[in-house]
C-alpha positions, 0 to 999 in steps of 0.5 A, a space after each residue: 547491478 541486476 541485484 541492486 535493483 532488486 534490492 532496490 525494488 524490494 525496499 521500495 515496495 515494502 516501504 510501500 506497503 509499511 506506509 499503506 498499512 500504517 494508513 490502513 490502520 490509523 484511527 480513521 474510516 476505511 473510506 477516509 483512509 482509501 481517499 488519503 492512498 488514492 490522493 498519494 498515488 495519484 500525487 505519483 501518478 498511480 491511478 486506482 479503479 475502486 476495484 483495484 483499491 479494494 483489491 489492493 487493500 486486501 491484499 495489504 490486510 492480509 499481508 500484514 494479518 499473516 505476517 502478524 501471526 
């Protein structure tokens, strides 16, 4: 049971990160974009300072900048 919630917790949270990062880099402005996550998080109840949205947007973007390497 413990492993199907980790299995569970780690799918969830790369889909996660997958959706931000195809946001991220859509042809749009960074400030478009960011309304956009800050709307679908709040949407599930998540709320970001806009400290925590720039960290967490620097945190994706160098996720997906490493692992493109």
């Amino acid at each position: 049971m413990k492993n199907s919630v980790g299995i569970l917790v780690a799918f969830l949270s790369g889909a996660l990160i997958g959706g931000l990062a195809g946001v991220l880099f859509a042809p749009e402005s960074g400030e478009e974009t960011r309304k956009k996550i800050v709307d679908a998080l709040e949407k599930r109840g998540i709320k970001l300072s806009k400290t925590e949205m720039d960290d967490l947007v620097n945190e994706i973007r160098s996720e997906v900048t490493n692992d493109s390497n």
